[in-house]
N, C-alpha and C positions, 0 to 999 in steps of 0.2 A: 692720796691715801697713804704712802709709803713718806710722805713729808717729815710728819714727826717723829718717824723713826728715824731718817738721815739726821735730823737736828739734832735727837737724842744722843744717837749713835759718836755723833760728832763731839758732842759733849763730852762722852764716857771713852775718847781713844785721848782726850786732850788730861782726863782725869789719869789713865794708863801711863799717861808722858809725866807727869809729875816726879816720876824717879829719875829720866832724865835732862827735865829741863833745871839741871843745875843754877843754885844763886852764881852770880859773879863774884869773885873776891880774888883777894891778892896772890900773886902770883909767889911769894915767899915762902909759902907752905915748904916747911923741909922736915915733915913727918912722911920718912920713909915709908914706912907700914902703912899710913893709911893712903899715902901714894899707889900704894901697887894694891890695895886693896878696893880704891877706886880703877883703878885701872881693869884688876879682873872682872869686877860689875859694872864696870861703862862697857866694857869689851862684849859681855854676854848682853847687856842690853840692847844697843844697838840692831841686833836682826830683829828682835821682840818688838819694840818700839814700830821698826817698817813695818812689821806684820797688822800689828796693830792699825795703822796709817791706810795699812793699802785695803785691808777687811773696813774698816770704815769708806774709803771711797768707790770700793764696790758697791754698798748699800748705795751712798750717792748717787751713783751712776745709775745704778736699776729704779732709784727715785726717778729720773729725770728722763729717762726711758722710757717711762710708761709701760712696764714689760706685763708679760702677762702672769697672773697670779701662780705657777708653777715657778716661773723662773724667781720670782720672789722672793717665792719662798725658799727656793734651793740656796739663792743669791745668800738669803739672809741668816740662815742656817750655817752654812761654809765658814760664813763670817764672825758669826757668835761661838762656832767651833773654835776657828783659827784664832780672835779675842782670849778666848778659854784658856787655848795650849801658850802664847805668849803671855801673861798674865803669869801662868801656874811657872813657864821657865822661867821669868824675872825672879818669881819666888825662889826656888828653887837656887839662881847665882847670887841672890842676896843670902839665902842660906851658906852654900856653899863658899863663900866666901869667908864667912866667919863673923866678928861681930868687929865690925871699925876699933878703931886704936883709937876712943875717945870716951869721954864720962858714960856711963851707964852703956855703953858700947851693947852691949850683950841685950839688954830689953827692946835697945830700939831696931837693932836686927828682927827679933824675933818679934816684935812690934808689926814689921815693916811683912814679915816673911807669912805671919797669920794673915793679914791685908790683903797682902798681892795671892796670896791663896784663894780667899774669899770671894774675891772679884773673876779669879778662875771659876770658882762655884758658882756663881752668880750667871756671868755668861752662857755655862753649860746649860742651865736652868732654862733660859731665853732659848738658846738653840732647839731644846727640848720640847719648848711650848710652838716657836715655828714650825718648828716638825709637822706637831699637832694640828696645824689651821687646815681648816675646810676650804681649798684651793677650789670646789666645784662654786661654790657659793660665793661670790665677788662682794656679797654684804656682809655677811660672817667675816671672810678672809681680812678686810677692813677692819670690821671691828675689833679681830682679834688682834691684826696690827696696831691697833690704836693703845690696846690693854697692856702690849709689850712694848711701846712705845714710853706709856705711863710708867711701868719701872725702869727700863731704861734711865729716862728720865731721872728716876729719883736714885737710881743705881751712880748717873753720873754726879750726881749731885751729892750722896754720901762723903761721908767723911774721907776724907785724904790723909789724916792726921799723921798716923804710922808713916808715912813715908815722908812725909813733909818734917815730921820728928827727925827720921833720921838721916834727912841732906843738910840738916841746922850745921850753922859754924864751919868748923873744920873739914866736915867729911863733904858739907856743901862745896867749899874752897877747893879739895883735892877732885871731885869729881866735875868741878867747872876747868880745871887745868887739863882732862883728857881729851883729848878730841875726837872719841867715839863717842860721849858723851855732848857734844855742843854741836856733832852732823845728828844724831837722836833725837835733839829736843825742838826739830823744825815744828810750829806749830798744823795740827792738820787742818786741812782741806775748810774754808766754811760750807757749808750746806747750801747746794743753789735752792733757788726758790722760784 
């Protein structure tokens, strides 16, 4: 019952890592500024990233569990919370960082900073709807998992763009050189079955 929401869920922490699964490139980069600009946002990402990692494989866990329809839902609620607040901080240190030391610097910040907001919004939304499921009723409570599975789903599956915009080139280069950013971008967990 709880299956394809772990698959989904798994989906949508791998869409969250996108900010820091940094491209590879050369290690030449000697743009000061956007050095240490990557550094402040690999730095704040990093606990987000785990947060994100370990809220998905709790849902996994309570999948494979078989737990009872209360712990589920507590499980998966905690989880779409915890998504929520990392999600809304990553915004939040892409903000406050300011916008990279590169062409259009400024839009793809704020590109990146509406996105990872979004996906905060979005999350909450899910937590909200778990909340709501009829935990007496193990067919309802299904179904209703199946309903937030399906956005889920297409949650993880939404566009990435903003943030995939703004690790292009340069800022991609400097935040592949930090190393809170290349222990962040472990891929998560697959979904047992």
């Amino acid at each position: 019952m709880n299956k394809k929401l772990a698959a989904a869920v798994s989906g949508g922490a791998v869409l969250g890592l996108a900010l820091t699964g940094c491209s590879s490139g050369s290690a030449d980069n000697k743009n000061d500024a956007l050095d240490s600009w990557a550094k402040q946002v690999c730095t704040a990402v990093q606990p987000q990233a785990q947060k994100v990692e370990a809220a998905s494989a709790a849902i996994q866990k309570q999948t494979s569990d078989n737990s009872p329809t209360t712990e589920v839902r507590k499980t998966d609620a905690q989880a779409f919370q915890d998504m929520s607040d990392a999600y809304k901080a990553i915004g939040a240190a892409v903000n406050s960082a300011g916008a990279p030391n590169v062409d259009n610097g400024k839009k793809k910040q704020q590109d990146a900073v509406k996105e990872l907001n979004g996906l905060s919004a979005s999350y909450a939304t899910l937590k909200k709807q778990v909340d709501g499921l009829d935990t007496k009723d193990q067919g309802k409570f299904a179904d209703g998992l199946k309903g937030i599975a399906t956005q889920l789903d297409k949650l993880s599956k939404s566009g990435n763009d903003a943030l995939k915009n703004l690790e292009e080139g340069d800022v991609g280069k400097a935040m592949a050189q930090q190393p809170s950013c290349k222990s962040a971008s472990a891929p998560a967990p697959a979904p047992s079955s």
